[in-house]
KOLTORMAR-540394 format. One record per residue (C-alpha): x, y, z; residue in three letters. Coordinates in steps of 0.1 Angstrom, whole numbers. Each point is the difference from the previous one (the first is absolute). Layout:
<pts>
X, Y, Z, ALA
...
</pts>
This chain:
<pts>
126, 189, -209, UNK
-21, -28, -3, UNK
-36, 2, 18, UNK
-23, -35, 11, UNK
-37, 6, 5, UNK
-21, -22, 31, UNK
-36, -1, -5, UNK
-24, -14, 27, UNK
-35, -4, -11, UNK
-19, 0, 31, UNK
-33, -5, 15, UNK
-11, 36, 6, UNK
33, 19, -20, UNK
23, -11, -26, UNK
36, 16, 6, UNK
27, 5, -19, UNK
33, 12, 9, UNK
38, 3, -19, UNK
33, -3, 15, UNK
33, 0, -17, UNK
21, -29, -6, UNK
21, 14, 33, UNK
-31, -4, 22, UNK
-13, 36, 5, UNK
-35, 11, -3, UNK
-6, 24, -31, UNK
-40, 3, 0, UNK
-34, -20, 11, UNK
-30, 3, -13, UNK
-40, -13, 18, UNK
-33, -3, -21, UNK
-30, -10, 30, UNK
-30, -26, -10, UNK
-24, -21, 24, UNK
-15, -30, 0, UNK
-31, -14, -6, UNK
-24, -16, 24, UNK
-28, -13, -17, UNK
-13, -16, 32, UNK
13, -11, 27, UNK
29, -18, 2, UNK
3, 7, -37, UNK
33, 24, -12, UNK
10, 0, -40, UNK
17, 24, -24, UNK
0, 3, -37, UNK
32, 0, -11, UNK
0, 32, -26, UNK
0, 17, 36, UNK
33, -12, 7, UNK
14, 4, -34, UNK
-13, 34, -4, UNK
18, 11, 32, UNK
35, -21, -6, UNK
4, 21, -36, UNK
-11, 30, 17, UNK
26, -7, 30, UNK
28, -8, -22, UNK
-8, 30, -22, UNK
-3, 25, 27, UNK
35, -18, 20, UNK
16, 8, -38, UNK
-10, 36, 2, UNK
7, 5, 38, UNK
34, -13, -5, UNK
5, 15, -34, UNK
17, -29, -11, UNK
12, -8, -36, UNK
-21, -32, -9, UNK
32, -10, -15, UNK
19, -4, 35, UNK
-27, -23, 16, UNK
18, -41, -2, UNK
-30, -16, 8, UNK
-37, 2, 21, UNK
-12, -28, 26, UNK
-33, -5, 9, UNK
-21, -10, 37, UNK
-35, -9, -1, UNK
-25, -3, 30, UNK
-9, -35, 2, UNK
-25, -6, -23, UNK
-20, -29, 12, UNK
-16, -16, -31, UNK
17, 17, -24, UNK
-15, 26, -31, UNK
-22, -25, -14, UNK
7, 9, -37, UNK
-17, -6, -32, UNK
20, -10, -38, UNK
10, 38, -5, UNK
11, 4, 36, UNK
-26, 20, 10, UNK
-13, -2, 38, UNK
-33, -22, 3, UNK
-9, 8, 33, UNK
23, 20, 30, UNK
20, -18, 12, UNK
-10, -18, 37, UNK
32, 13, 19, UNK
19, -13, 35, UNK
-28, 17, 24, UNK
-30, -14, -19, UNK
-16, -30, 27, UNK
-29, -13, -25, UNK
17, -28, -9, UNK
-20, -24, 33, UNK
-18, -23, -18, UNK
31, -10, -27, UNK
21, -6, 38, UNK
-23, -25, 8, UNK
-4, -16, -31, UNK
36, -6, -9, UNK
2, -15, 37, UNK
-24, -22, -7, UNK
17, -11, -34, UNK
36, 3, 4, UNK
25, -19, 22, UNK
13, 26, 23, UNK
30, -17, 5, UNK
11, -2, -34, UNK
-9, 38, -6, UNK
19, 10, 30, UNK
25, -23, -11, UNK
2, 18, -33, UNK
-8, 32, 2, UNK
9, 5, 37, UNK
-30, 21, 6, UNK
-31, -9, 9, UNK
-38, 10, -3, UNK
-13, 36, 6, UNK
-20, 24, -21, UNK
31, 22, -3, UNK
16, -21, -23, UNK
-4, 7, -42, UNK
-2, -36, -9, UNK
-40, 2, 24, UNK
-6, 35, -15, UNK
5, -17, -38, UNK
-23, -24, 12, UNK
-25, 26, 13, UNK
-7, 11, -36, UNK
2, -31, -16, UNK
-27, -11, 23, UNK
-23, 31, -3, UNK
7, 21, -28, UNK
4, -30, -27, UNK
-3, 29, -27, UNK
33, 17, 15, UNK
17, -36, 5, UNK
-7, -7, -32, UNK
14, 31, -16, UNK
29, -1, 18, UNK
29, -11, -17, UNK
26, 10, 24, UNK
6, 10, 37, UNK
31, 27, 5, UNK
11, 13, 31, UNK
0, 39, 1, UNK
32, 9, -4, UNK
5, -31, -26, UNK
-27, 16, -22, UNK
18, 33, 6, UNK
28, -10, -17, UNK
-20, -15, -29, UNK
-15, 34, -1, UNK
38, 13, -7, UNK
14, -24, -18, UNK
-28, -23, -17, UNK
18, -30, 17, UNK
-18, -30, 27, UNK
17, -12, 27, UNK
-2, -6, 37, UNK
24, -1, 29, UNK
7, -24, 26, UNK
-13, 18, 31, UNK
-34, 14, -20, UNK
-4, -39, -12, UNK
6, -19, 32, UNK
-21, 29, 17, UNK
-31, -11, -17, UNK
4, -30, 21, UNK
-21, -34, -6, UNK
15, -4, -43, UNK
33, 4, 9, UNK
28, -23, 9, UNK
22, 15, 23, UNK
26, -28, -3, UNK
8, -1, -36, UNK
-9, 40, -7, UNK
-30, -10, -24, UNK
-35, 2, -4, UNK
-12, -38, 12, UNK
-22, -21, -25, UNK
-13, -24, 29, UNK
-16, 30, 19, UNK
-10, 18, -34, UNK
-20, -36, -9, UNK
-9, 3, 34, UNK
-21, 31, -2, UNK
-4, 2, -38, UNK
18, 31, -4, UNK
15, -2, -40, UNK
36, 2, 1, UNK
-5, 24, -28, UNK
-16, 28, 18, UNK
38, 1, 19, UNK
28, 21, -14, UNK
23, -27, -12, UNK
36, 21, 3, UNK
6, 0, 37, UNK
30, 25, 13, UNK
24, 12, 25, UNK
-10, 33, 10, UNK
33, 8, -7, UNK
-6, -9, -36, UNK
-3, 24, -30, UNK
-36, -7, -20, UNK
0, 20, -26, UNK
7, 39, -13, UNK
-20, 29, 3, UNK
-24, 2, -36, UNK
0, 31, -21, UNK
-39, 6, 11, UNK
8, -2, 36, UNK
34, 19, -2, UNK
-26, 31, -15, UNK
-21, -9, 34, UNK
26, -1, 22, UNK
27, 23, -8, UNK
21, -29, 2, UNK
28, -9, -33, UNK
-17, -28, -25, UNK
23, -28, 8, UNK
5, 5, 38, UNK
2, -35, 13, UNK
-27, -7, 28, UNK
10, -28, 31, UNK
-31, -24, 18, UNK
5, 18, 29, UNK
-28, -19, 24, UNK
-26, -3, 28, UNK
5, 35, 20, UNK
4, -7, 33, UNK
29, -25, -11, UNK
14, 27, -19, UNK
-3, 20, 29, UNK
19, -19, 22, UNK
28, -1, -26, UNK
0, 35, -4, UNK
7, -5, 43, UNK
34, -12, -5, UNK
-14, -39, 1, UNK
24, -17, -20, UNK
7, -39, 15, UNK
-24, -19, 25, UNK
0, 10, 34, UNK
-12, 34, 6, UNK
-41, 8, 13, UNK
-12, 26, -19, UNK
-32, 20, 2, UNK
-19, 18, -22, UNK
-32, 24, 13, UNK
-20, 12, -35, UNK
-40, -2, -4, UNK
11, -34, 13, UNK
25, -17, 24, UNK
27, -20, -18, UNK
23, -18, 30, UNK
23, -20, -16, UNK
30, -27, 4, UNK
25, -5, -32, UNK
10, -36, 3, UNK
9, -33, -22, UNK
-8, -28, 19, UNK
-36, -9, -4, UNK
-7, -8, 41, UNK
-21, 33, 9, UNK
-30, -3, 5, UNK
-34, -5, -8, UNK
-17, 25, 9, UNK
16, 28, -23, UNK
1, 6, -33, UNK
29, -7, -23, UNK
15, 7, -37, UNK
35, 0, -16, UNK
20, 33, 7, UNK
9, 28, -19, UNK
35, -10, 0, UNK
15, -32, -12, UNK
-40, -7, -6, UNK
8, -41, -5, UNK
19, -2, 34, UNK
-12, 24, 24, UNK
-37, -2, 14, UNK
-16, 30, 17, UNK
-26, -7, 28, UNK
-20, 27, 12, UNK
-28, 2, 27, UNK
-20, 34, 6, UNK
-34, 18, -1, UNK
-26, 5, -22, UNK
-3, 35, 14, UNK
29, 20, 16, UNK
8, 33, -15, UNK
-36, 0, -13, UNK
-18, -6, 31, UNK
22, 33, 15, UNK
-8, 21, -33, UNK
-38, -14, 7, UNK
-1, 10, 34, UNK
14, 35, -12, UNK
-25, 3, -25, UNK
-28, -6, 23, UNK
9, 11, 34, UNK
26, 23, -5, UNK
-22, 21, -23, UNK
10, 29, 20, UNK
36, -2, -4, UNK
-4, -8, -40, UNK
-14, 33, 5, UNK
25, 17, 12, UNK
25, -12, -21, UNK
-19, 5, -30, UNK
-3, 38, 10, UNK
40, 5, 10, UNK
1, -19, 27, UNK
24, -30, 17, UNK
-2, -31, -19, UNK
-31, -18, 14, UNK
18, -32, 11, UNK
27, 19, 19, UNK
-27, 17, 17, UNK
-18, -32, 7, UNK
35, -12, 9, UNK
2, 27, 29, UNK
-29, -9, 17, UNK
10, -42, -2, UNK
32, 13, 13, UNK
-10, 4, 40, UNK
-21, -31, 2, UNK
17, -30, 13, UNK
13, -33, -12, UNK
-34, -16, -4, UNK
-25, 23, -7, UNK
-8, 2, 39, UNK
-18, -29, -9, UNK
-13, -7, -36, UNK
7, -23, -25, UNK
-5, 2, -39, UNK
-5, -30, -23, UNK
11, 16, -36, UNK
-17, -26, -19, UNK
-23, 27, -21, UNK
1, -19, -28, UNK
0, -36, 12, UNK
40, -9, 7, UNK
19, -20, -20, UNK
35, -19, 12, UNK
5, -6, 29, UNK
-35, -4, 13, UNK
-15, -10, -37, UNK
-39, 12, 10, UNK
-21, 17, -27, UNK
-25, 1, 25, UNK
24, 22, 27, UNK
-12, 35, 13, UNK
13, 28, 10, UNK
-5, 3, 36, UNK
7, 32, 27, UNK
-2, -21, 36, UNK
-1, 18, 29, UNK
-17, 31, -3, UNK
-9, 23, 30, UNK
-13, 41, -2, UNK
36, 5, 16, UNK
14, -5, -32, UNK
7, 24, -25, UNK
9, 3, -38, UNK
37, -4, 7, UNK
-4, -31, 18, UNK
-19, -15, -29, UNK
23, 14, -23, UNK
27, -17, 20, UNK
-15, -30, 3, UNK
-6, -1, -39, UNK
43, 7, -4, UNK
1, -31, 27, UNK
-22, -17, -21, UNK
23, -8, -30, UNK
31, -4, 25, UNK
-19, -30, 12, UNK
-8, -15, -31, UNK
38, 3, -12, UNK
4, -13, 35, UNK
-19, -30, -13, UNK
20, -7, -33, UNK
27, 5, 18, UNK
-4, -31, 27, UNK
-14, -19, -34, UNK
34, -6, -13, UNK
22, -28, 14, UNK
28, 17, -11, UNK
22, 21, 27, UNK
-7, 37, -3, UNK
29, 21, 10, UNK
2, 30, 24, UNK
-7, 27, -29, UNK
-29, 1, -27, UNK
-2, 22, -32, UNK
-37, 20, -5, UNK
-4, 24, -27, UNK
-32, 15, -7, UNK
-19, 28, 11, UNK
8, -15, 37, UNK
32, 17, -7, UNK
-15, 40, 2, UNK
-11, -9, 36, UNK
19, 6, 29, UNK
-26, -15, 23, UNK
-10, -31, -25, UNK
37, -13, 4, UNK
2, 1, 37, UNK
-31, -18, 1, UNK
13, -32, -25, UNK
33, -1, 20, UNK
-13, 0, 27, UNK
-30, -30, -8, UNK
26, -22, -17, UNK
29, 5, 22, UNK
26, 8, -30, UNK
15, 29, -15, UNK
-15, 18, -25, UNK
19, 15, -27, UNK
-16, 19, -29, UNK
12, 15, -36, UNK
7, 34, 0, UNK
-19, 4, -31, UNK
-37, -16, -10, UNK
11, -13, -30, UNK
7, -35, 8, UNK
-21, -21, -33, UNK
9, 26, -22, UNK
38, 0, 13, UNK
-4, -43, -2, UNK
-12, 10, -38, UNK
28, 23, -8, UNK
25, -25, 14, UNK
-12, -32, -17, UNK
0, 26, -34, UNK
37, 11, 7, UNK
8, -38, -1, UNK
-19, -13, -27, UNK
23, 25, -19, UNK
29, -10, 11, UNK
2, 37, 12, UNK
7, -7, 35, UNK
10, -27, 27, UNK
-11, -16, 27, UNK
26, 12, 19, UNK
-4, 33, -6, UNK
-38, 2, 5, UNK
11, -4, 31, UNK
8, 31, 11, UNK
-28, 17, -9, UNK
-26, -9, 28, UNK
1, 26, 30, UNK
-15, -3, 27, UNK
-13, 18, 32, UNK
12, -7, 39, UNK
-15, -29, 12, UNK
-31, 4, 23, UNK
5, -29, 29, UNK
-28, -12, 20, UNK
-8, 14, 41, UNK
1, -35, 19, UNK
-24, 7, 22, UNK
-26, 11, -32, UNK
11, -32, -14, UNK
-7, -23, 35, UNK
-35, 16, -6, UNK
-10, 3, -36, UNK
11, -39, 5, UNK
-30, -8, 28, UNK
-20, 18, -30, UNK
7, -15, -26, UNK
-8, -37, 12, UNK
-31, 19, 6, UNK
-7, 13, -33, UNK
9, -40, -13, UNK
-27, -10, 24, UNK
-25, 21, -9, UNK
0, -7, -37, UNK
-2, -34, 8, UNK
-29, 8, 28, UNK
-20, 21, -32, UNK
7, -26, -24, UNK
-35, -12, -4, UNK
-15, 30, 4, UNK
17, 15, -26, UNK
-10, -26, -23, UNK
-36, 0, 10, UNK
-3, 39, -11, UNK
13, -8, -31, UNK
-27, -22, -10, UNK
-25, 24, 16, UNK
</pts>
């Protein structure tokens, strides 16, 4: 028996899992981390956090599984999008941490490269636009105030790029973790693009030069990592890519057509597509699969599963209680008291930008807002109101895309534990909701894109390993009602608009 191992390196948890080649689930492994927050609107990591916790994932899988080392065909790696990159120095050692996808410093660079660029022809390029999420700002961020760093840096590496380097001493990049950095890269011919680099006066030479498919085998496990690991010197190591990507692969997303949704720290709502007519407003990079013909265009929040983990943590201190002394899980009891309010929070709205918003709605500046408060409500309503919260915003992304959305959508993510969370999103967007049976959906993407890197399995047989729950369809009459709320909660992000940007400069 031959065994593939998937591991995800997230934003709060790296995971690692191994199937065999037949598509059944041998062991999983998580190792736990946070972020830092600096200030506000600030959120980096160093990377020997994430490298620490991949060997010690892989290591402990290994030993959970107790699998020969000599059975394992090959191991695929996901990465959290990185935003500027590790910003490395000559021996490859991290400068600074790395400015990941929820850091919002990057203002002043968003204005500046508006005032010097052509939008048109970077739009034209890259097919993204301007926003302080993207890496290609946040490389500019410490060019422009940490010269020192800038000037050390020799080389930007996505995280699970420079995990792979850490496993197999080689550099490379793939598709969806380039064309994610947005601004540098040209979506059109699948390469970095010297008329924006000149542009910004961003060296060519700080960028990986071997670009990819994530599908692509980069090098082989070292003899100093295999003693790390617990993985064979010599095991070869695929791209693998930017996680939510490789999430929706691991969903069964195989050829354009399908809306797929992915509920992490963050919101991921995405649309697998080639043609290029989209739109705009979301945010775009080649796919995980056939990476130089398939694009992968994605809308979402900032905040979705952490806004519900930070309302937990600070109002649900009680029911972390509980559960930390033998009780229910605290979201399933936070769940039970959501359940009995009705569609709409008997009136109040949540904006879930807590750390500004990025597509569709682009806003550094945007708050989070609860609207509508009375002393009838109670801590299930705003609980409720929070789940409503990121329904809306996928709502959003949703109505973003010009493409047709079909009667069923694909979410995976810790949306999938509740019973209560699911009703609420079929219900706001009027579709079907169908969910994975099992949270593994990046690391299952990484196991897959391993198995055919290796030649060890198929497409066609990949296919049968995605299972899924009973659909959840939407109440009609909740759905004739959350849509009277949402043109509200559009309305009243456009009503705080100003005021949201005012505070921020307070």
């Amino acid at each position: 028996m031959k065994y593939l191992v998937g591991c995800d390196i997230g934003t709060s948890g790296t995971k690692t899992i191994i199937m065999s080649t037949d598509g059944k689930l041998v062991s999983s492994d998580l190792q736990e981390y946070s972020v830092l927050t600096p200030k506000n609107l600030w959120a980096e990591q160093w990377p020997d956090v994430w490298i620490e916790a991949m060997e010690h994932s892989i290591r402990r899988s290994i030993q959970a599984g107790n699998i020969d080392p000599q059975e394992i065909a090959g191991v695929c790696i996901s990465g959290l999008y990185g935003g500027s990159g590790i910003p490395l120095d000559e021996n490859m050692k991290a400068v600074r941490p790395c400015l990941i996808w929820m850091d919002r410093r990057a203002q002043e660079e968003e204005r500046w490269v508006k005032e010097l660029v052509p939008m048109d022809r970077l739009e034209a390029i890259t097919h993204n636009g301007t926003d302080p999420y993207y890496g290609y700002l946040k490389m500019l961020w410490i060019k422009h105030h940490e010269p020192d760093h800038w000037e050390r840096t020799k080389l930007f590496l996505p995280p699970n790029a420079y995990a792979i380097y850490s496993l197999t001493g080689e550099i490379a990049i793939d598709y969806s973790s380039a064309g994610n950095i947005g601004g540098i890269f040209d979506m059109i011919e699948r390469t970095w693009s010297q008329e924006m680099l000149e542009y910004l006066d961003i060296p060519l030479s700080k960028l990986p030069q071997r670009l990819v498919e994530s599908s692509e085998i980069v090098g082989n496990v070292t003899t100093e990592a295999s003693k790390r690991t617990g993985l064979m010197a010599g095991t070869p190591v695929i791209a693998g890519g930017v996680d939510c990507a490789v999430a929706t692969l691991g969903m069964g997303v195989y050829e354009e057509g399908t809306y797929a949704t992915t509920i992490g720290t963050s919101m991921c709502a995405a649309f697998v597509h080639e043609s290029n007519d989209i739109s705009e407003r979301l945010i775009k990079f080649p796919y995980v699969k056939d990476g130089r013909r398939l694009n992968y265009s994605f809308g979402g929040g900032a905040t979705a599963g952490a806004l519900i983990k930070w309302f937990r943590d600070e109002f649900g201190k009680l029911e972390l209680f509980n559960e930390n002394n033998g009780g229910p899980n605290a979201y399933q009891s936070l769940d039970a008291l959501a359940e009995p309010i009705p569609a709409g929070s008997d009136g109040l709205l949540v904006l879930p930008y807590f750390m500004g918003e990025r597509s569709p709605v682009w806003d550094p500046n945007a708050k989070g807002v609860i609207f509508g408060l009375s002393i009838a409500h109670t801590q299930g309503h705003v609980y409720r109101a929070f789940l409503e919260a990121v329904a809306y915003s996928l709502k959003h992304s949703m109505v973003s895309t010009k493409n047709k959305i079909g009667d069923t959508i694909l979410i995976a993510g810790g949306v999938s534990k509740s019973r209560v969370w699911k009703s609420i999103l079929a219900d706001v967007t009027g579709k079907n909701i169908i969910c994975p049976k099992d949270d593994i959906e990046a690391t299952l993407g990484d196991v897959i894109l391993a198995g055919i890197g290796t030649n060890e399995v198929s497409w066609e047989s990949v296919k049968e390993w995605q299972i899924f729950d009973e659909p959840v369809r939407p109440n009609p009459k909740n759905h004739s009602l959350y849509n009277r709320y949402f043109e509200l909660y559009l309305k009243l992000y456009e009503d705080l608009k100003g005021n949201m940007e005012s505070i921020s400069k307070l």
